[in-house]
C-alpha positions as CSV (number, residue, x, y, z in Angstrom):
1,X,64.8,31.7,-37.2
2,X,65.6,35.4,-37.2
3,X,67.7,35.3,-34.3
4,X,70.2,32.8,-35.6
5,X,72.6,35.1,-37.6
6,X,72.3,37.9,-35.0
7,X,73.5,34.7,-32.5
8,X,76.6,33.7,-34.6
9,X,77.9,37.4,-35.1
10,X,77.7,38.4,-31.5
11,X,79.4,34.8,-31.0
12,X,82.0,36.0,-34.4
13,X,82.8,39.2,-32.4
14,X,83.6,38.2,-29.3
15,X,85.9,35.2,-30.4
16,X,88.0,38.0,-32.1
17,X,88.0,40.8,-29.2
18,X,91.5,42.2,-28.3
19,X,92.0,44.9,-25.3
20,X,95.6,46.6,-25.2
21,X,96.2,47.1,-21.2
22,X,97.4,51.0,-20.7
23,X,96.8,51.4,-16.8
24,X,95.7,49.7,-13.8
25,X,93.7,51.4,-11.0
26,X,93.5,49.1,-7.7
27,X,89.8,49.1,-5.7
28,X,89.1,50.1,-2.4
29,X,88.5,47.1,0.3
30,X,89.9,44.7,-2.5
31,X,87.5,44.7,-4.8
32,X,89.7,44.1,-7.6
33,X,91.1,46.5,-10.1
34,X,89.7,48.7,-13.2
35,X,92.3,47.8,-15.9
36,X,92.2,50.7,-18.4
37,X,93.0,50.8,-21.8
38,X,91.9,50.3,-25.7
39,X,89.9,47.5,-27.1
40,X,91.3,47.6,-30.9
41,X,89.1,44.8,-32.4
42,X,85.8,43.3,-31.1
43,X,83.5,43.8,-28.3
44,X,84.1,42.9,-25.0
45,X,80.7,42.3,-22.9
46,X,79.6,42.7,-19.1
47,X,80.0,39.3,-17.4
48,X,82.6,38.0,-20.4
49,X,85.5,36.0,-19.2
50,X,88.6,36.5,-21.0
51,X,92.6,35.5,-20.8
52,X,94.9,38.0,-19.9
53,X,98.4,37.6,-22.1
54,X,101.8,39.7,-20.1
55,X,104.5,40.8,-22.4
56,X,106.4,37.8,-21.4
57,X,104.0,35.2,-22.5
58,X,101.9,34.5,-19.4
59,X,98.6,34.0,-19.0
60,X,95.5,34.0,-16.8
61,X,91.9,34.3,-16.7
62,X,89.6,37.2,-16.2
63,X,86.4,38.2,-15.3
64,X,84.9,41.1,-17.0
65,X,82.3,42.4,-13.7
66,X,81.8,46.1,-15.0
67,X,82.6,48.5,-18.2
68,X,82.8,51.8,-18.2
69,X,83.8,54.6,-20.3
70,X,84.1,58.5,-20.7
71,X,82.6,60.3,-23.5
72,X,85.6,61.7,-25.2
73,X,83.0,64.6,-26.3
74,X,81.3,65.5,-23.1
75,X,83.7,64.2,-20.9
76,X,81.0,62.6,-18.5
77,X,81.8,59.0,-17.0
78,X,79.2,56.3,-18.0
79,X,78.7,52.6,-17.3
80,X,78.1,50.3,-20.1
81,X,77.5,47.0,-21.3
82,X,79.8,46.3,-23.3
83,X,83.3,47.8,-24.6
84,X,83.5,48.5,-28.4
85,X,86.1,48.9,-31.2
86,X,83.8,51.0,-32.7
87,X,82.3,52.8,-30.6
88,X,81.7,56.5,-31.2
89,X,81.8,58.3,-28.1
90,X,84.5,55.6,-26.4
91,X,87.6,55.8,-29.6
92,X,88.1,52.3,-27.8
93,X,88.7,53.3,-24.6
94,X,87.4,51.4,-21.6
95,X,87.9,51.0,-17.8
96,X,87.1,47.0,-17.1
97,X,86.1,45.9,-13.7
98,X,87.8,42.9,-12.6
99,X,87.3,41.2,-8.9
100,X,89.9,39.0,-7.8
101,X,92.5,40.5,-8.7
102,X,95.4,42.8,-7.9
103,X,97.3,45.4,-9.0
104,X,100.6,44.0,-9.9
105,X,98.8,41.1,-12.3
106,X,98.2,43.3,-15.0
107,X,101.2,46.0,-16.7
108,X,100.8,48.1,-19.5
109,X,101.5,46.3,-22.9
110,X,99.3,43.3,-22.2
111,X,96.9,42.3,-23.5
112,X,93.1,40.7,-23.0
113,X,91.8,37.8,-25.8
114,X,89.2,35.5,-25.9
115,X,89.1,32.1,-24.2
116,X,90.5,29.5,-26.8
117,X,92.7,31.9,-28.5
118,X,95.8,31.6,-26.9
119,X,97.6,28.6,-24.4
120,X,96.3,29.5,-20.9
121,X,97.9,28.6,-17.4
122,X,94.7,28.3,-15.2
123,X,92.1,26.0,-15.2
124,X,89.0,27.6,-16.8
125,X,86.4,25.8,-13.9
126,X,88.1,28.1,-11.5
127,X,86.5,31.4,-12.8
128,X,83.5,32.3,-10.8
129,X,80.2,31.4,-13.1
130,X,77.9,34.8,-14.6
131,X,75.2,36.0,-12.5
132,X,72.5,36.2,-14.7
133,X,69.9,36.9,-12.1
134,X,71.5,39.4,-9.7
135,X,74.6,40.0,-8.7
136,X,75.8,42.2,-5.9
137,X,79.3,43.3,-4.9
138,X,80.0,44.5,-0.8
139,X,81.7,47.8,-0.3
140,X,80.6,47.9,3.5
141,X,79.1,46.2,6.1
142,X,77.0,46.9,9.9
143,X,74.9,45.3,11.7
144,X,71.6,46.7,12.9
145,X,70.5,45.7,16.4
146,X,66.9,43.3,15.8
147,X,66.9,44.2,12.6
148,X,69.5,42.2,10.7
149,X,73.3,43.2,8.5
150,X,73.2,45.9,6.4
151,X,75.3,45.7,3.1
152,X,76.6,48.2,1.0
153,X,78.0,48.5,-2.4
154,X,77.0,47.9,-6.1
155,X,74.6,46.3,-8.3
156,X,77.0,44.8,-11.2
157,X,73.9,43.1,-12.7
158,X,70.4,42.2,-12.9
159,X,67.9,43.5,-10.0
160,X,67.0,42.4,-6.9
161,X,63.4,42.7,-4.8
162,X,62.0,42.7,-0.9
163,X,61.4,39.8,0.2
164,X,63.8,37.6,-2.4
165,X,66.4,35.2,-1.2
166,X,70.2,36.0,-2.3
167,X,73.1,33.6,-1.6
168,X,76.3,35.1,-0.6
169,X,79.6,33.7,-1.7
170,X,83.6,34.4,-2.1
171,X,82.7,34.1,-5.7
172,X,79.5,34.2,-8.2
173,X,78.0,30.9,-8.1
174,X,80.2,29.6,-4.8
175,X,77.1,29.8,-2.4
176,X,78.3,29.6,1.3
177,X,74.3,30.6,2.8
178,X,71.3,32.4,1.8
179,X,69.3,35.1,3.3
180,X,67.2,37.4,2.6
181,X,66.4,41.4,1.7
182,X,64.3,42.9,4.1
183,X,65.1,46.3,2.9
184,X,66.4,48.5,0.1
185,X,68.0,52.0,0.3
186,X,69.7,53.5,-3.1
187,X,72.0,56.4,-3.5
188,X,70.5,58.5,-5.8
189,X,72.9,61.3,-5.8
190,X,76.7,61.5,-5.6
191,X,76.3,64.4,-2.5
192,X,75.0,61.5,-0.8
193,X,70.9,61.7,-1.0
194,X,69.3,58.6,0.4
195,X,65.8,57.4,-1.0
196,X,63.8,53.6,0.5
197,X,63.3,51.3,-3.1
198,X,61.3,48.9,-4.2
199,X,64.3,46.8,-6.2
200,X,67.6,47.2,-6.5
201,X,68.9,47.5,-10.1
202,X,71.5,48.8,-12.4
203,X,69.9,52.1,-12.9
204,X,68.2,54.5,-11.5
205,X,71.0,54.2,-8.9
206,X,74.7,54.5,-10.1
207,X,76.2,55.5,-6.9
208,X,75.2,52.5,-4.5
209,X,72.5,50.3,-2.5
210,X,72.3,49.4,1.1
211,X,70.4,45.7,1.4
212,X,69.6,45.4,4.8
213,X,68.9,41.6,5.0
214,X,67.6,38.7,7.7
215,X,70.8,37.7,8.6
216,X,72.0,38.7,12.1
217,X,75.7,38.0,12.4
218,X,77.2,40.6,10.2
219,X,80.7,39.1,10.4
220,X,79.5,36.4,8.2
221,X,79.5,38.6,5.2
222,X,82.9,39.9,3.9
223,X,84.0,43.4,1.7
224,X,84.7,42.4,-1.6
225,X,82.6,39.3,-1.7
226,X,79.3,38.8,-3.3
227,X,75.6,38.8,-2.8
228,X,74.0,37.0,-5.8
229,X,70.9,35.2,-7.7
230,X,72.4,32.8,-10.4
């Protein structure tokens, strides 16, 4: 019974949750973008969807993949779960992950609001579901004579294990096969300092896994797509 008001204020804030675009930084192999800027009321959570209003009245959806944030004090880069009006270290300010999209979709002055809170031009059933589970996001990929593809890139959520089956998809939730992870390799270092894991997770590893995985024809995987567990 205790968790019911905790429930409906997360629910409260997020219906209210407004993020003034300043900047938009494109991704390398068309990942998406990091659109930059100041959430002035609300919080904005990993894996949130939300509708993306222009200056001229336009809208379109959004998935919210990453967060991350400098510490106005310290000025070191973290990643976070959520972006905050309040938050201390932040004054508001956020760099959002969004895959899909590019560029010139996003301009300084617009804004991003909650689903409901405004008309909206695209159907919201073509937004890629949340990956609970795991999801994965491909930077790179080789192929490994008799051993499998090797995938690299970044763990947006949840953790993955040897030995689990992943599906890998265009989108979270769009499975086109499965396979599975025969080995894990993390980055544990930004100078490049590779060390064999047990799981692939959010942390320890900030700077990257390689998944090498059962699957021989590398060419069936794609940079900027997904590996996931819904």
């Amino acid at each position: 019974m205790k968790s019911l008001p905790f429930g409906k204020r997360k629910k409260e804030e997020q219906k209210n949750f407004n993020f003034q675009v300043e900047g938009v930084i494109p991704l390398e192999h068309g990942m998406g973008v990091l659109v930059v800027g100041q959430i002035t009321e609300g919080v904005i959570r990993q894996g949130d969807r939300a509708v993306c209003v222009s200056g001229a009245g336009e809208s379109f959806l959004c998935a919210i993949e990453g967060i991350g944030y400098v510490d106005h004090q310290t000025k070191e880069r973290h990643h976070s779960k959520e972006a905050r009006a309040d938050g201390s270290s932040t004054s508001g300010y956020y760099a959002l992950m969004v895959p899909g999209r590019h560029k010139t979709d996003f301009r300084a002055g617009d804004r991003l609001v909650p689903i409901g809170s405004v008309p909206l031009e695209e159907p919201v059933g073509g937004m890629p579901r949340h990956c609970k589970g795991f999801l994965f996001c491909i930077k790179d990929i080789f192929s490994i004579e008799g051993v499998g593809t090797v995938v690299v890139g970044t763990v947006l959520n949840g953790s993955v294990g040897i030995g689990d089956e992943v599906s890998f998809g265009h989108a979270p939730g769009e499975t086109v096969f499965t396979c599975k992870i025969k080995a894990i390799d993390g980055k544990v270092s930004e100078d490049g300092a590779i060390a064999p894991m047990e799981r692939a997770t959010e942390a320890p590893c900030r700077y990257g896994y390689s998944l090498t995985v059962d699957e021989p024809e590398s060419r069936r995987f794609r940079v900027g797509e997904y590996l996931f567990i819904l």
